[in-house]
TIRO-2110 file (N, C-alpha, C; in Angstrom, 1 decimal):
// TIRO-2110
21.3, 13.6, 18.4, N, 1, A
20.2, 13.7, 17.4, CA, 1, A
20.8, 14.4, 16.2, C, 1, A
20.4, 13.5, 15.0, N, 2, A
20.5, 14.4, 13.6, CA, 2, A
20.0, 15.9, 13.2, C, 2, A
20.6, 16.7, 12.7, N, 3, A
19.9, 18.2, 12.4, CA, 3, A
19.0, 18.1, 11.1, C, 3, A
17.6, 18.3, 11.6, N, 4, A
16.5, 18.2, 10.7, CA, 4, A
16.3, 19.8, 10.1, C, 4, A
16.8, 20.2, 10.5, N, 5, A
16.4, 21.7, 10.0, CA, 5, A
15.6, 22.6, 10.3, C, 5, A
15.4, 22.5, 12.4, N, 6, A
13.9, 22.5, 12.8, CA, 6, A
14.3, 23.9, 13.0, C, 6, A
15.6, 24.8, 13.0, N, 7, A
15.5, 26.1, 12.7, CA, 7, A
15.0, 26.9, 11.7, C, 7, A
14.4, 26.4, 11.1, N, 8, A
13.9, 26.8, 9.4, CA, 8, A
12.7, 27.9, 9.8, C, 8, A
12.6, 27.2, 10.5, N, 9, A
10.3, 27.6, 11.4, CA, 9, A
9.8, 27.0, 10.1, C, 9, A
9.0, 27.2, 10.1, N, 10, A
7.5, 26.6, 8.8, CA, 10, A
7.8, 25.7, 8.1, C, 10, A
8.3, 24.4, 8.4, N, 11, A
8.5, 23.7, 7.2, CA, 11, A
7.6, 23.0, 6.6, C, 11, A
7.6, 23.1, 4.8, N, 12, A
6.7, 22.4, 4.2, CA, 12, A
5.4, 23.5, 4.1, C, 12, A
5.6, 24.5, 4.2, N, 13, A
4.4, 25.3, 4.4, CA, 13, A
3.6, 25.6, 3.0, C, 13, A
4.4, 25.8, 1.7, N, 14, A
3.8, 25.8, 0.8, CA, 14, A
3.7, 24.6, -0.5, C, 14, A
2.7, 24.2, -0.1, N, 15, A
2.4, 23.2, -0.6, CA, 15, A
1.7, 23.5, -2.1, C, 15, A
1.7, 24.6, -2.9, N, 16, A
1.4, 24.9, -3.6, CA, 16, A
1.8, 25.0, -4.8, C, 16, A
3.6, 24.9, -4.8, N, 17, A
4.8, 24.7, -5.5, CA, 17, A
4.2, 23.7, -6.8, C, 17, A
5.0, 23.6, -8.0, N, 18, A
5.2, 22.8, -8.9, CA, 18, A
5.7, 21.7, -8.1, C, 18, A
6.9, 22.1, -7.7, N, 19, A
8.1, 21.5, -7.6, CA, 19, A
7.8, 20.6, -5.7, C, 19, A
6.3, 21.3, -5.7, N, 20, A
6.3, 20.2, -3.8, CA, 20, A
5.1, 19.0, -4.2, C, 20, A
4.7, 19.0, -5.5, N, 21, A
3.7, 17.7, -5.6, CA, 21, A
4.0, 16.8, -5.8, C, 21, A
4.1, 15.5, -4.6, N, 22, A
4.8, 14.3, -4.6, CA, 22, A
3.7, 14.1, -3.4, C, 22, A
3.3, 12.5, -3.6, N, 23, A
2.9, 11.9, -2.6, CA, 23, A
3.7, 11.4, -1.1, C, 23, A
3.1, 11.6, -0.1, N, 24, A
3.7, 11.2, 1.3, CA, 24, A
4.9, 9.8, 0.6, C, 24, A
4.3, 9.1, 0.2, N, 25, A
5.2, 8.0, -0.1, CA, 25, A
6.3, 8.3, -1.5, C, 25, A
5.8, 9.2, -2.1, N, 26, A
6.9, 9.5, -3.2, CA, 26, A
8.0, 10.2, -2.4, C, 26, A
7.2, 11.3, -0.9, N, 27, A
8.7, 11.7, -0.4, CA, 27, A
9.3, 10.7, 0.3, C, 27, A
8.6, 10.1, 1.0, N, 28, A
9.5, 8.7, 1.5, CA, 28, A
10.6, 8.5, 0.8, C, 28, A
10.2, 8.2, -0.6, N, 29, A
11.3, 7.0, -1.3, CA, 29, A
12.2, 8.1, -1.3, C, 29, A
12.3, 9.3, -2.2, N, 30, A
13.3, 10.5, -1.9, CA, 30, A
14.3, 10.1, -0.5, C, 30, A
13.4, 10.7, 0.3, N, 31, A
14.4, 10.7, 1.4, CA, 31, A
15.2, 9.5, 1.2, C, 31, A
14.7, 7.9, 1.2, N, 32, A
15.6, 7.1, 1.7, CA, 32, A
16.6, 6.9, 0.4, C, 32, A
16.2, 7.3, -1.2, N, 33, A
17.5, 7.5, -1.9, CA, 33, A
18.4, 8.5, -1.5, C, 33, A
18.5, 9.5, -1.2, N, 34, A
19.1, 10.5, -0.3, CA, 34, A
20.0, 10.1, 1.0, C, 34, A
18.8, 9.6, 1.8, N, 35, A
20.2, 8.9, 2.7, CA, 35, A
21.0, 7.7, 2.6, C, 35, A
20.3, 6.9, 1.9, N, 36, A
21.4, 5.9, 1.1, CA, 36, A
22.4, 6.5, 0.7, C, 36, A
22.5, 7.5, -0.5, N, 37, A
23.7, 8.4, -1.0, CA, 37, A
24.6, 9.0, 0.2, C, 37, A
24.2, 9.8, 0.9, N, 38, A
24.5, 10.2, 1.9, CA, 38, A
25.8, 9.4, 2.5, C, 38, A
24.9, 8.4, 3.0, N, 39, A
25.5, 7.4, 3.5, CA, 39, A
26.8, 6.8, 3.3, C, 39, A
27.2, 6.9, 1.9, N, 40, A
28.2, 6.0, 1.1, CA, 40, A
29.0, 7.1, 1.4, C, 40, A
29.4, 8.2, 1.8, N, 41, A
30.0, 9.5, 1.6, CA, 41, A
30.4, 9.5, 3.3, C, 41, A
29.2, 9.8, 4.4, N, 42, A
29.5, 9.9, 5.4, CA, 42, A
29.9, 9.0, 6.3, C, 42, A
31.1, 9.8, 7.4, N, 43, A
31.7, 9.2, 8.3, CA, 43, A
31.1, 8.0, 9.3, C, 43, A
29.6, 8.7, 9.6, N, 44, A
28.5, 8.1, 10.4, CA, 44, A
27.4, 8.3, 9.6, C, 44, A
26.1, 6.9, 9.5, N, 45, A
25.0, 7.3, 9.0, CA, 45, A
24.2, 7.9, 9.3, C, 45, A
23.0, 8.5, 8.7, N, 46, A
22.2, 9.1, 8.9, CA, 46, A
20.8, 8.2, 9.4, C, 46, A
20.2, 8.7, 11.0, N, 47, A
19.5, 7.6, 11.6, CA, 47, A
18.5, 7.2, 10.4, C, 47, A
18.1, 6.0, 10.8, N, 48, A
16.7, 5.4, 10.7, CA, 48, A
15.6, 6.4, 11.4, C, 48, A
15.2, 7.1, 11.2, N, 49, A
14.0, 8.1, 11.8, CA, 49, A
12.9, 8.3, 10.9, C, 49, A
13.1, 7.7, 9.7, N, 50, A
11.5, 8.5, 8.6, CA, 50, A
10.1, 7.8, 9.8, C, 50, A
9.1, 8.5, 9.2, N, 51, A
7.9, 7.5, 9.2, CA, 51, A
8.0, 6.0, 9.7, C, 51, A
7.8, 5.4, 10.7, N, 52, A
7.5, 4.0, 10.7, CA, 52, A
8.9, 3.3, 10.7, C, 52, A
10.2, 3.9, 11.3, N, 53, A
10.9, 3.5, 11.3, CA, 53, A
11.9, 3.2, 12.8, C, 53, A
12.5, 2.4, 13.3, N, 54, A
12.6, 2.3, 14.2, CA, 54, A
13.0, 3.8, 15.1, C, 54, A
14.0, 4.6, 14.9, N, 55, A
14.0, 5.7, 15.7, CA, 55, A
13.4, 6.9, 14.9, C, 55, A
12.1, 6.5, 15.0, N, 56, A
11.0, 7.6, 13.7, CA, 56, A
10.9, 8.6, 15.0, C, 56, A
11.2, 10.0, 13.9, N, 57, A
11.4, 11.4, 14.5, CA, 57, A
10.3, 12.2, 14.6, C, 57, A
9.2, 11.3, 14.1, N, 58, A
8.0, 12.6, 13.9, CA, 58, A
8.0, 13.3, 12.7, C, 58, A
8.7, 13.9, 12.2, N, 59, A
8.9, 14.9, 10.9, CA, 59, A
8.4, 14.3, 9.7, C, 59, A
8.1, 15.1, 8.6, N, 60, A
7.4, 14.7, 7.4, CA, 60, A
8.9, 14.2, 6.6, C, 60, A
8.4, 13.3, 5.5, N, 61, A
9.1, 12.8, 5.0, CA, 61, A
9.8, 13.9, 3.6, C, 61, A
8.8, 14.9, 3.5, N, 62, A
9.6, 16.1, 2.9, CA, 62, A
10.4, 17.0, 3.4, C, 62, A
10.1, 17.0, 4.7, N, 63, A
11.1, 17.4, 5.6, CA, 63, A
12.8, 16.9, 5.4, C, 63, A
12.5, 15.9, 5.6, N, 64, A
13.8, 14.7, 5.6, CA, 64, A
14.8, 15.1, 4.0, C, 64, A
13.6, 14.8, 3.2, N, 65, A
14.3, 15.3, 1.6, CA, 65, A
15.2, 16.9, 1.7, C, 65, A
14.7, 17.7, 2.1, N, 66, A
15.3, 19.2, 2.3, CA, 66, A
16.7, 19.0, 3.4, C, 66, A
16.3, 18.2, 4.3, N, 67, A
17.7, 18.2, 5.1, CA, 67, A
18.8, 17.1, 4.8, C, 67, A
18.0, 16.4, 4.4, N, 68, A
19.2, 15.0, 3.8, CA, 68, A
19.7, 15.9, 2.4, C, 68, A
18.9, 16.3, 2.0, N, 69, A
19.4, 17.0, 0.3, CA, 69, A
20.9, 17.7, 0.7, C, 69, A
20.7, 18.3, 1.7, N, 70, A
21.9, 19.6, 2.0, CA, 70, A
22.6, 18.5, 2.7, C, 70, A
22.6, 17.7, 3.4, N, 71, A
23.4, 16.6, 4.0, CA, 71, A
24.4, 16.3, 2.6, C, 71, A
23.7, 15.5, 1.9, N, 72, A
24.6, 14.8, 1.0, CA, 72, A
24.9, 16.2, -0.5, C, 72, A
24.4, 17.5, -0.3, N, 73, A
25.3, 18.5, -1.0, CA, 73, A
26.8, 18.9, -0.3, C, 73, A
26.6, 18.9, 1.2, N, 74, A
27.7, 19.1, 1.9, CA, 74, A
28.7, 18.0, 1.7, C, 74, A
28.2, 16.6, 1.7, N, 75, A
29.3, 15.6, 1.3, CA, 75, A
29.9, 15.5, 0.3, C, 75, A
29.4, 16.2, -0.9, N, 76, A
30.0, 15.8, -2.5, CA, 76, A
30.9, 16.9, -2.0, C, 76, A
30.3, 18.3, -1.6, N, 77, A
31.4, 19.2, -1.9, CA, 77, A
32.7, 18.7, -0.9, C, 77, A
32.2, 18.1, 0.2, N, 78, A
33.8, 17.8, 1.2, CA, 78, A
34.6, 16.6, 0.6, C, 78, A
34.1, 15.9, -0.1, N, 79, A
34.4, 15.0, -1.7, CA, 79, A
35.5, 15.9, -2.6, C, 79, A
34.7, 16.9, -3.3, N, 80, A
35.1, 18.1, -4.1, CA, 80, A
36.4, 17.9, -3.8, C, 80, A
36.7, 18.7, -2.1, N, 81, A
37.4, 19.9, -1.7, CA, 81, A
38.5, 18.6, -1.5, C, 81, A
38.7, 17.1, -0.9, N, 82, A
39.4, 16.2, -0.8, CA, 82, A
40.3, 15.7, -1.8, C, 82, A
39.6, 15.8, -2.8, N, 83, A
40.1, 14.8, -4.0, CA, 83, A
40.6, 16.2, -4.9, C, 83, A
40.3, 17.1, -4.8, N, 84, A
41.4, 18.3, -5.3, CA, 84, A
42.7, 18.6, -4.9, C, 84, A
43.8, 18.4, -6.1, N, 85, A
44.9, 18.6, -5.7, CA, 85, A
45.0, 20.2, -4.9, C, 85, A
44.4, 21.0, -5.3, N, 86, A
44.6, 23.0, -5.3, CA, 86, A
43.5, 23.2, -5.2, C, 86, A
42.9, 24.0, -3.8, N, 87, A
41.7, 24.9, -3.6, CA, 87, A
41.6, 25.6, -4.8, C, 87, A
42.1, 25.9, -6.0, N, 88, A
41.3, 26.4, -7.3, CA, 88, A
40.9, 25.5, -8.2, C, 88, A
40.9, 24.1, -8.2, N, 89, A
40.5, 23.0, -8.3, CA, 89, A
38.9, 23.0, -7.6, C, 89, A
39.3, 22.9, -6.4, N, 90, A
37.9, 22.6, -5.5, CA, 90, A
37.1, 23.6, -5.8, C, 90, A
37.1, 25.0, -6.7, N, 91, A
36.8, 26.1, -6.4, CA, 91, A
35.7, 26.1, -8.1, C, 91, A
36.9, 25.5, -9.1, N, 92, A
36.0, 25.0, -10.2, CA, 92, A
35.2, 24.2, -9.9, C, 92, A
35.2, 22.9, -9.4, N, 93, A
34.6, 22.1, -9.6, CA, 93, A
33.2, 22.2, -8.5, C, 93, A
33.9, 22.6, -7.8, N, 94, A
32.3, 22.9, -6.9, CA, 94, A
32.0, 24.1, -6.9, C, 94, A
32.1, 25.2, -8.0, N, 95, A
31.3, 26.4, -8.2, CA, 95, A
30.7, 26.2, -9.8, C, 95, A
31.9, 26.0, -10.8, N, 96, A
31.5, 26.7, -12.1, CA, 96, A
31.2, 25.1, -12.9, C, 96, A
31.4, 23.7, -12.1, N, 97, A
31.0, 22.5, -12.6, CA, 97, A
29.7, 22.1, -12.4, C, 97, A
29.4, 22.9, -11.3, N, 98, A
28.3, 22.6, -10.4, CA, 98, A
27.3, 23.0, -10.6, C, 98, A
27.0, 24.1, -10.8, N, 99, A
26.7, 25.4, -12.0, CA, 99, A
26.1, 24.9, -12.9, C, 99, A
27.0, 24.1, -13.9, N, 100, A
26.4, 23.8, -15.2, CA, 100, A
25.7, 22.6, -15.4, C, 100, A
26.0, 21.7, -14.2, N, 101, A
25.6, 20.4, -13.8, CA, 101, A
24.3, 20.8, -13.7, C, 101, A
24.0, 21.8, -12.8, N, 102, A
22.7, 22.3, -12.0, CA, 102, A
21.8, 22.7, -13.5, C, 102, A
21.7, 23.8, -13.9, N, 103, A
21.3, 24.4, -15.4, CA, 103, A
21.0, 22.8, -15.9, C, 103, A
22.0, 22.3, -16.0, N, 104, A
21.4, 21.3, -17.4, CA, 104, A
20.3, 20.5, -16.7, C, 104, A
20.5, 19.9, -15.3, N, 105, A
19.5, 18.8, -15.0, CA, 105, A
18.0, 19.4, -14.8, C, 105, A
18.2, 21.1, -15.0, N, 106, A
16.9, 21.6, -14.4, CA, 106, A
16.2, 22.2, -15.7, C, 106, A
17.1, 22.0, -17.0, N, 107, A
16.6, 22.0, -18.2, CA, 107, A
15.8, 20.8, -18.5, C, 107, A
16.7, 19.7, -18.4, N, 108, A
15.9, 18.2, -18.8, CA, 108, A
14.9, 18.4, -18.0, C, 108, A
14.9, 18.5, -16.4, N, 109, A
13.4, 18.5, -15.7, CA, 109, A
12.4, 19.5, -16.2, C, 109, A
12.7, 20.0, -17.0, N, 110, A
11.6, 21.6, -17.1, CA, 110, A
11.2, 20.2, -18.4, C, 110, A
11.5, 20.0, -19.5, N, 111, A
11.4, 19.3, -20.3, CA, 111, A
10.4, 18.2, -20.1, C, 111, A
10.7, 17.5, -18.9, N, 112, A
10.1, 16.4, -19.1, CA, 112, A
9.1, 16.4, -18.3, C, 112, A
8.7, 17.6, -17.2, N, 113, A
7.3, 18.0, -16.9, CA, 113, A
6.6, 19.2, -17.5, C, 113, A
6.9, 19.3, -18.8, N, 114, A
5.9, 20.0, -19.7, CA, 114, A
5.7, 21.5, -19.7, C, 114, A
5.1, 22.3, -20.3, N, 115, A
4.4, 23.4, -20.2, CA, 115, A
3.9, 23.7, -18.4, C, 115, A
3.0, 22.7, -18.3, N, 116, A
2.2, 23.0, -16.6, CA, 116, A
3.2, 23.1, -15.6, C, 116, A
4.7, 22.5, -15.8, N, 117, A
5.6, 22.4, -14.9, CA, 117, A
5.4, 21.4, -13.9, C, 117, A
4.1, 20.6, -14.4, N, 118, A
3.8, 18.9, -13.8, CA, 118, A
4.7, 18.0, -14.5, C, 118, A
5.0, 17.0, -13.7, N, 119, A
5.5, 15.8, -13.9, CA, 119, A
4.5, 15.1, -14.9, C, 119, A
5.2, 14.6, -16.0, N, 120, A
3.9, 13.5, -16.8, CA, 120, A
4.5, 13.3, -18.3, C, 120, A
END
């Protein structure tokens, strides 16, 4: 069995976030862009288990987003750490590239859901 993240305790508990308003079906699609990506990276795929799928796990499909997310963060960086000639290579690019990568996409997103911090 895949690690869902069921040591967390309370998953999904605050539903009150900016950043957790998405419909059951908008986390759907997340997750399965997520494990698609994932996928291309990993040795083995990540099951079929969402919602309505043949080895469906039970778990919410925002669930799946949070653990596939860190799935396929773990894969860029073992990406990173491969395709670097010198651990101070791997050390720029998956700390101080990563970093700035991060900052900027969460500038555009502040940007493009407004003042309320809603999407629109």
């Amino acid at each position: 069995m895949h690690d869902h993240g069921d040591d967390f305790g309370a998953w999904c508990g605050d539903m009150g976030s900016a950043t957790a308003h998405r419909t059951e079906e908008e986390w759907l699609d997340v997750a399965r862009y997520l494990r698609h990506a994932a996928n291309k990276l990993l040795p083995q795929p990540l099951p079929l288990c969402l919602p309505g799928e043949p080895q469906q796990c039970g778990r919410a499909a925002q669930q799946h987003v949070l653990a596939w997310g860190a799935v396929l963060k773990a894969a860029a960086q073992h990406v990173i750490e491969d395709a670097s000639p010198a651990p101070a290579h791997a050390l720029y690019a998956g700390q101080t590239l990563y970093q700035r990568s991060l900052a900027e996409l969460r500038e555009r997103t502040a940007t493009l859901k407004g003042p309320e911090g809603r999407r629109g």
